[in-house]
C-alpha positions as CSV (number, residue, x, y, z in Angstrom):
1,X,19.7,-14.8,-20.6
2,X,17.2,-14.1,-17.4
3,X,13.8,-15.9,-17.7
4,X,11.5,-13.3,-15.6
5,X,8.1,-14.6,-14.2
6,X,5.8,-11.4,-13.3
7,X,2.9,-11.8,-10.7
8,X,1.0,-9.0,-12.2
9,X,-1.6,-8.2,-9.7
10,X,-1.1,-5.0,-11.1
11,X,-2.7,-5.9,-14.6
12,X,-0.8,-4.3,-16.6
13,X,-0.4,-4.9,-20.0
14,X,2.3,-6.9,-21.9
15,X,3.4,-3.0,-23.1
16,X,3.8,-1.9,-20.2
17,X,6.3,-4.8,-19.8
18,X,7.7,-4.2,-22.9
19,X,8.5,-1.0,-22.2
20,X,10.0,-1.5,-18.3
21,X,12.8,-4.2,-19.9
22,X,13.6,-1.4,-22.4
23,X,13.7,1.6,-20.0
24,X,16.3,-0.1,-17.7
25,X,18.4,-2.2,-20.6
26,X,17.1,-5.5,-18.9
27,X,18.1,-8.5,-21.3
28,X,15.7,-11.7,-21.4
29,X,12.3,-13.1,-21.4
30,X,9.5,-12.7,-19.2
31,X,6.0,-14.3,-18.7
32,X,3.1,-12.5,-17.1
33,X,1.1,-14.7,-14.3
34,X,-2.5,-13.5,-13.9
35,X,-5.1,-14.5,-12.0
36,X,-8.2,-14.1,-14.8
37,X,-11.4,-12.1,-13.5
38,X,-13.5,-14.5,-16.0
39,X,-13.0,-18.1,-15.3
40,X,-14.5,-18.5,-18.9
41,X,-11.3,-16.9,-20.6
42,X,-8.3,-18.3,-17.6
43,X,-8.2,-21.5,-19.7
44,X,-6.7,-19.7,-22.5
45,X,-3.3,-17.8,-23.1
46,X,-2.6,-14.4,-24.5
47,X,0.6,-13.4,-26.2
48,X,2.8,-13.3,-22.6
49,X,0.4,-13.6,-20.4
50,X,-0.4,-16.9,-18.5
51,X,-4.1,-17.0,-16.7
52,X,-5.0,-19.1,-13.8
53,X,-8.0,-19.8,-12.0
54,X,-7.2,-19.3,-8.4
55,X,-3.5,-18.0,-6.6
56,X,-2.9,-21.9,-5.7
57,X,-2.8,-22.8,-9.4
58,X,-0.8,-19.5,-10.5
59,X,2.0,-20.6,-7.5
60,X,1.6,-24.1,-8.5
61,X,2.8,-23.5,-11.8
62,X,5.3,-21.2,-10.6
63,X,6.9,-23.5,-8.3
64,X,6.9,-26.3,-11.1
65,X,8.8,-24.1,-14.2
66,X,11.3,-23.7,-11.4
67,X,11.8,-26.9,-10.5
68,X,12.1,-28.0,-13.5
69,X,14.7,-25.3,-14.7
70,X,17.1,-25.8,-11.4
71,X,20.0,-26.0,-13.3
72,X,19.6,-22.3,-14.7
73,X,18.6,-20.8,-11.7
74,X,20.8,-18.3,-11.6
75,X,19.2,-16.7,-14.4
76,X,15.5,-16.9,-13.1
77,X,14.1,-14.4,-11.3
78,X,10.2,-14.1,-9.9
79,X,8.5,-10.8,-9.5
80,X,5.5,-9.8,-7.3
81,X,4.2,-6.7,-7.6
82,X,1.1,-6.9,-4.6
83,X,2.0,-7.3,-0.9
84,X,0.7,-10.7,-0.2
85,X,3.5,-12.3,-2.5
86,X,6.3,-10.4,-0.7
87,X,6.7,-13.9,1.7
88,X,5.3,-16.3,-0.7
89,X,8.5,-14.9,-3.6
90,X,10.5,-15.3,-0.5
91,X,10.2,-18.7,0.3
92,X,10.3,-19.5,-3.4
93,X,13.8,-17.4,-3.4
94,X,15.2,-18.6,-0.1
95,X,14.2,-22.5,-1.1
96,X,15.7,-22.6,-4.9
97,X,18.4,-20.0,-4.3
98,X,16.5,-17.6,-6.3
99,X,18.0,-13.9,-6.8
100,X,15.9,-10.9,-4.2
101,X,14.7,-10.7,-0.6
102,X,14.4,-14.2,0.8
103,X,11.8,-15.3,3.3
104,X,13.5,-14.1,6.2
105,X,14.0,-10.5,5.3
106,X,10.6,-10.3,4.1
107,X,8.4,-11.4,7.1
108,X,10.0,-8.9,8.7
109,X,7.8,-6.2,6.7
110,X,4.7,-8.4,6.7
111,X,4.3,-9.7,10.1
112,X,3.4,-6.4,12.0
113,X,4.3,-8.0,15.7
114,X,8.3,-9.3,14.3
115,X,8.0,-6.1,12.6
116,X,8.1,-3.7,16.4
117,X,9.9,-6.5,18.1
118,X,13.0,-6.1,15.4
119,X,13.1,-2.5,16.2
120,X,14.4,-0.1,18.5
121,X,12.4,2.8,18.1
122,X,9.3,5.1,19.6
123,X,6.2,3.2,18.3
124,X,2.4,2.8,19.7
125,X,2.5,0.1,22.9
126,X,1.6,-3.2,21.4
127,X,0.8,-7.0,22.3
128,X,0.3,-9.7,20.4
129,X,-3.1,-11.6,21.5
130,X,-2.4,-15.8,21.7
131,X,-5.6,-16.5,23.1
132,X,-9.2,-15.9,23.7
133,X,-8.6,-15.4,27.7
134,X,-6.3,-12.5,27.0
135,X,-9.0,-10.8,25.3
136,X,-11.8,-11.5,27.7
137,X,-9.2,-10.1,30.2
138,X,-9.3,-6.8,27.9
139,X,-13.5,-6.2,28.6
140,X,-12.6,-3.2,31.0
141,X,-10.8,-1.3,28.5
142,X,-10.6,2.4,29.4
143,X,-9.2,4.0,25.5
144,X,-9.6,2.8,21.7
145,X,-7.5,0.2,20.2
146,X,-6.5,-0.6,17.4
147,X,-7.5,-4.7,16.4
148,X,-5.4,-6.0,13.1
149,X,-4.1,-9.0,11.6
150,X,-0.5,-9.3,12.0
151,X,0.1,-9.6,8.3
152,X,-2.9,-7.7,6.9
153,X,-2.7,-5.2,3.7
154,X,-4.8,-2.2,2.7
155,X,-6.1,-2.0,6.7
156,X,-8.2,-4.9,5.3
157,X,-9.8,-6.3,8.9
158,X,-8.8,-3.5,10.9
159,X,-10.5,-2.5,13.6
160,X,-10.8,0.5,16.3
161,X,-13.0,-0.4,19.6
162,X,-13.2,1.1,22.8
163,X,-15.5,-1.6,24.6
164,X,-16.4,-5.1,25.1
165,X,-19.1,-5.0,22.2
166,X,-17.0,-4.0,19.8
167,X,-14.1,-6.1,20.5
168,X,-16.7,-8.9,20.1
169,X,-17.8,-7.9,16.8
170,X,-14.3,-7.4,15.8
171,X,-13.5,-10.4,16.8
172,X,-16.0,-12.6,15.0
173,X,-14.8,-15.5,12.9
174,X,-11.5,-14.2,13.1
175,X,-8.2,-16.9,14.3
176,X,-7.3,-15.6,17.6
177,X,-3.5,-16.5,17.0
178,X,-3.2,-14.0,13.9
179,X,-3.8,-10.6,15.8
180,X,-2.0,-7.6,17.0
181,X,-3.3,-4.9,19.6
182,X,-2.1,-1.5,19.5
183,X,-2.8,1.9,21.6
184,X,-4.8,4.3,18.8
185,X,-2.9,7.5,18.1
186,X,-4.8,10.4,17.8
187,X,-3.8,13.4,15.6
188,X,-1.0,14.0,12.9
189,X,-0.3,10.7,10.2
190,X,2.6,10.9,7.7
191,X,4.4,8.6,5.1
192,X,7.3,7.9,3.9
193,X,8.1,6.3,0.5
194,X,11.4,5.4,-1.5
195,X,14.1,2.9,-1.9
196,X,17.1,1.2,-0.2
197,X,20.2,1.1,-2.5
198,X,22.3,-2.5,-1.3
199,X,25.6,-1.0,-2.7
200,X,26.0,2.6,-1.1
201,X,22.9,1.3,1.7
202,X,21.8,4.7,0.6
203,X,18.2,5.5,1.0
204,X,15.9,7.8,-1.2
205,X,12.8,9.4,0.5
206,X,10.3,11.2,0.6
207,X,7.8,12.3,3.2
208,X,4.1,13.3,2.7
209,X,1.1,14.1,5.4
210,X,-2.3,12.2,5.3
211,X,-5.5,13.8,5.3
212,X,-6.9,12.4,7.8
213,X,-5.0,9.1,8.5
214,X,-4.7,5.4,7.7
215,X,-8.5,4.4,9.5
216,X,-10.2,7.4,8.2
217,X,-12.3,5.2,6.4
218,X,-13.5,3.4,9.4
219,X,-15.8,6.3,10.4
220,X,-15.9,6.8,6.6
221,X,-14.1,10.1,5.7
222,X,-11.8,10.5,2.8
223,X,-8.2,9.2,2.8
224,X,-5.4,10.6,1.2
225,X,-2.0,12.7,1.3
226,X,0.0,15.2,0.2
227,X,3.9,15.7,-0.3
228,X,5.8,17.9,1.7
229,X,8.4,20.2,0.6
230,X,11.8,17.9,0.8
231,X,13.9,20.9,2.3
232,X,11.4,21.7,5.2
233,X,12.1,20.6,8.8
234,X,9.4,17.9,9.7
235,X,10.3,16.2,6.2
236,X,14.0,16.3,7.1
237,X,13.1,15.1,10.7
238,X,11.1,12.3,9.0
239,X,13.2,11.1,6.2
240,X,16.3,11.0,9.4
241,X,13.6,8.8,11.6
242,X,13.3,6.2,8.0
243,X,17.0,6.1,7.8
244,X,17.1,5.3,11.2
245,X,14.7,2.5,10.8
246,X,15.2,1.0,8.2
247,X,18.7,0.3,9.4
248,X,17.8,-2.1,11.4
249,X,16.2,-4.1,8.8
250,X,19.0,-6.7,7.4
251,X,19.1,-7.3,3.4
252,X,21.6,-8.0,1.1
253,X,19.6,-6.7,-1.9
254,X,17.5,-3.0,-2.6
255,X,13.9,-2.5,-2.4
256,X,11.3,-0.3,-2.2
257,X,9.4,0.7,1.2
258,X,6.2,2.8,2.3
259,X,6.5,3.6,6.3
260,X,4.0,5.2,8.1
261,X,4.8,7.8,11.0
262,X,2.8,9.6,13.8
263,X,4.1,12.9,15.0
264,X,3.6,14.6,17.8
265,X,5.2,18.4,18.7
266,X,9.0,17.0,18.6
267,X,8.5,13.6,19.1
268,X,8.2,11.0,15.9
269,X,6.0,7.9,16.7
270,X,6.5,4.5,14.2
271,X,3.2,3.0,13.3
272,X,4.1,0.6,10.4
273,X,6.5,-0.2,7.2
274,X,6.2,-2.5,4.2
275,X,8.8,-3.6,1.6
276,X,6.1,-2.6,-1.3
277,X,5.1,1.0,-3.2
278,X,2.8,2.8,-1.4
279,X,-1.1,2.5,-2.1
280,X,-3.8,4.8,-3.3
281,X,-2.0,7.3,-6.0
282,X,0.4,8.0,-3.5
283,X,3.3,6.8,-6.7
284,X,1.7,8.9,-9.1
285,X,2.0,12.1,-7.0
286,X,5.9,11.2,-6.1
287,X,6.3,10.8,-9.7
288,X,4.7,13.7,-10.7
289,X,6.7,15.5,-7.3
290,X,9.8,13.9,-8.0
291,X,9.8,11.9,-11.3
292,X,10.7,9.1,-9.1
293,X,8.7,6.2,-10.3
294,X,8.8,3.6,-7.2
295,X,6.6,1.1,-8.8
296,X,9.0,0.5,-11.8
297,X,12.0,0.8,-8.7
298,X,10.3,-1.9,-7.0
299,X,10.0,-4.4,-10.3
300,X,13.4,-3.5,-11.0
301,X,14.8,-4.3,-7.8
302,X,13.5,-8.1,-7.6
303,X,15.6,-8.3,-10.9
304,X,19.0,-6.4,-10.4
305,X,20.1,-4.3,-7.5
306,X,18.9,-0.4,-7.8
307,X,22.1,2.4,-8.6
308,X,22.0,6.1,-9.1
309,X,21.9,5.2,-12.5
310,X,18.1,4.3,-12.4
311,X,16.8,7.1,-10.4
312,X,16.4,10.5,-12.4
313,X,15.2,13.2,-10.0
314,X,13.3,16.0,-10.9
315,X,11.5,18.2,-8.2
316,X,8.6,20.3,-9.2
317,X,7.6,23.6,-7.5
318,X,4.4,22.4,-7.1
319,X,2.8,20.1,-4.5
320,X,1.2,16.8,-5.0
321,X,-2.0,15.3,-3.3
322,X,-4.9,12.8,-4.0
323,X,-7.7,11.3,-2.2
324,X,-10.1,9.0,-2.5
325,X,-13.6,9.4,-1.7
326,X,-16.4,6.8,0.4
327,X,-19.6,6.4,-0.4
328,X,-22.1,6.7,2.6
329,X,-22.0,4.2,4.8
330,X,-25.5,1.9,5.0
331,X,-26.8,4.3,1.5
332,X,-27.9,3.2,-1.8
333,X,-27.2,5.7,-4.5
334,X,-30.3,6.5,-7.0
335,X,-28.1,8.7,-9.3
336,X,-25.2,10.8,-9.6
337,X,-25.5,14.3,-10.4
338,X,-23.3,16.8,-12.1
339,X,-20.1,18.2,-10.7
340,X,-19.2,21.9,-10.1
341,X,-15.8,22.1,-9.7
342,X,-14.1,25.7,-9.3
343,X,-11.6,26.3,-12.1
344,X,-8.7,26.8,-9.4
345,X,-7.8,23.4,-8.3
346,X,-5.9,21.9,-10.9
347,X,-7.2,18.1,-11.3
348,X,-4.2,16.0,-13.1
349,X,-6.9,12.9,-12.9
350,X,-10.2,11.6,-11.7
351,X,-11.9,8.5,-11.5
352,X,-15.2,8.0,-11.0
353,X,-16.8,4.4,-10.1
354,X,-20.6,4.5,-11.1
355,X,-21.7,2.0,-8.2
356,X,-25.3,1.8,-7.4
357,X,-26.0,-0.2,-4.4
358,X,-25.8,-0.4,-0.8
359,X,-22.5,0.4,1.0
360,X,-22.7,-1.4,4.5
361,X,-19.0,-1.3,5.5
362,X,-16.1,-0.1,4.0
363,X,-13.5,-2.9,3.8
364,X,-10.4,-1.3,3.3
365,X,-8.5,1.8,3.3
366,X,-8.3,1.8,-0.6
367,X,-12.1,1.4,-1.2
368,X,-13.3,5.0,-3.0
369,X,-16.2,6.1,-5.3
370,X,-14.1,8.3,-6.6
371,X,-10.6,9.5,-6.7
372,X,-8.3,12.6,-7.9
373,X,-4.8,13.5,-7.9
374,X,-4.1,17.3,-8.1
375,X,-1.4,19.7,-8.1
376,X,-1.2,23.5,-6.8
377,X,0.8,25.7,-5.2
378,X,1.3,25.2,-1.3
379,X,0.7,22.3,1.1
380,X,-1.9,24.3,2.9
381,X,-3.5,25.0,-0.8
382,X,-3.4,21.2,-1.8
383,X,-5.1,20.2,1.4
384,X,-8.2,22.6,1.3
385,X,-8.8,22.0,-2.6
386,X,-8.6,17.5,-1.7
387,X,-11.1,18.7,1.2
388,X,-13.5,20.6,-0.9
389,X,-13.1,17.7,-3.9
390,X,-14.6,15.4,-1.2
391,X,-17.2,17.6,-0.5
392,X,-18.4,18.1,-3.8
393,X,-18.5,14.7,-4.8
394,X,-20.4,13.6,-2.2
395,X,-23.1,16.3,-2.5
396,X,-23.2,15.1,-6.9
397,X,-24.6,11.6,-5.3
398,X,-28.2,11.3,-4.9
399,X,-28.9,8.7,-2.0
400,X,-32.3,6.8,-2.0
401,X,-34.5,7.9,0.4
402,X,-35.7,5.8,2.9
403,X,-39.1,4.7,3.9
404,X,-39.1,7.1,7.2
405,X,-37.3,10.1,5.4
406,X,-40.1,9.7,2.5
């Protein structure tokens, strides 16, 4: 019987759980591994669920129960369900002969500069930066870059400069051998989200267009998407551009992936891909597209391999979006006022956070005061009703006033 350890950055509950092992007729045990947001209650244990204080003591533990149960490894299996334990799972799989992607495979989606180097494909001009002379040498730079770590998630420490100043800030504290430069690319961002079936290598996707794109939040606008019709021609021309990719990614088992595309007129541009579920609600509005659920895909697939048996498709008429909403940048909200929204645009959920406080720089591309996922009619539709949600929720927030605009 399979022993199943769960990294539940997700925090979900032991239901959820519960239900997943029913849903998809897995047989065995599992224990939930949680990092506890009060220290006061990690000492304690709930039911399935083991707390910890810090990810050193959760992987501590983890790589002691393994050790210890060697002799019945074939029947354990270790789940992650954020993107920083895709490599850390790996070496844990690839060192104890553990079932799923071993380290190899996976540092391949995480390390962005391995990532372009493995591939033959149209992508942004890049160069990995391996010391502070090579950057002083960029001071003249003539266009925006693109700053990152090489195995950053959520554009966490992302950064766009065009001169010498702002590669300085950017630079700040930061380890000069962890970095990837990349030309910025202007214009039209897409993604595309499914899985990679290891029996058939069949691959299931589906393409959707940000609004906006991946640094949006940078100059703080709204980030988000919506799906495309799967019979059109620039979601055919994308979903051909993923096979094409992901191709050339060696693994002996399936997974789930979220890639992320430029185009421009005919010509298809590769920005990035990770072996993970897509952020923001971007599941939710396949799910609700497609009744493909590629977070439960992705769980599943660190346990068994993924067949047609497990995906149940069923296309809706209607188009998917969401967004997620900044708050000001450098503004302290005093209040938030009512919302108006017009009866049309058909809001499947909203989220609110009630934040007061300063806002001085958005951190990450998942960082929102508030969020909503919507259906209607047409791709143009969905975009202009996302657009106008942003604009009514950032005229409900009541900014203090300053001492010069008093």
């Amino acid at each position: 019987m399979l022993m199943i350890y769960i990294i539940n950055t997700m925090k979900e509950s032991e239901d959820y759980y519960k239900a997943f092992f029913r849903e998809f007729d897995i047989k065995g045990n599992f224990q939930i591994l949680q990092i506890a947001e009060d220290k006061d209650f990690s000492v304690s244990e709930s039911g399935l669920t083991k707390y910890f204080l810090n990810q050193f003591e959760l992987y501590d533990y983890l790589d002691r129960v393994i050790n210890k149960n060697k002799k019945n490894i074939d029947n354990i299996r270790i789940v992650g369900t954020d993107e920083f334990d895709v490599d850390n799972l790996g070496f844990f799989r690839e060192e104890y002969g553990i079932y799923g992607k071993k380290y190899e495979d996976s540092v391949l989606f995480r390390d962005k500069y391995r990532m372009k180097k493995q591939i033959n494909f149209p992508s942004s001009d890049f160069h990995k930066i391996k010391s502070i002379a090579e950057l002083v040498h960029m001071k003249n730079i003539k266009e925006k870059i693109v700053i990152k770590p090489l195995c950053g998630v959520s554009s966490k420490d992302v950064f766009v400069v065009q001169n010498n100043s702002e590669i300085n800030d950017a630079m700040l504290n930061r380890n000069i051998s962890d970095v990837l430069v990349e030309q910025y690319q202007e214009g039209g961002m897409f993604h595309t989200d499914g899985v990679v079936m290891r029996d058939t290598r069949r691959i299931i996707c589906f393409a959707s267009e940000y609004i906006n794109n991946g640094l949006a939040y940078k100059e703080n606008k709204p980030i988000g998407s919506v799906t495309l019709d799967y019979n059109s021609s620039l979601s055919s021309r994308l979903i051909k551009a993923t096979e094409l990719l992901l191709k050339q990614f060696p693994s002996s088992e399936s997974y789930v992936f979220h890639a992320e595309w430029f185009v421009r007129g005919e010509d298809i541009v590769f920005n990035e891909v990770a072996s993970r579920f897509g952020g923001g609600l971007i599941c939710r509005c396949l799910r609700k597209k497609y009744g493909i659920d590629l977070v439960k895909l992705h769980l599943l697939s660190q346990i068994r391999d993924v067949d047609d048996r497990d995906i149940k498709l069923n296309e809706s008429s209607t188009i998917s979006g969401w967004i997620y909403v900044p708050q000001g940048e450098n503004k302290e909200i005093e209040s938030f006022l009512e919302q108006d929204i017009p009866s049309h645009i058909n809001i499947i959920s909203e989220k609110h956070h009630k934040k007061k406080g300063v806002q001085r720089k958005l951190s990450r591309s998942v960082d929102y005061i508030s969020a909503y996922e919507i259906v209607q009619d047409s791709i143009r539709e969905t975009r202009e009703c996302l657009i106008k949600l942003a604009e009514i929720t950032e005229k409900t927030i009541n900014y203090k006033k300053n001492d010069k605009e008093k």
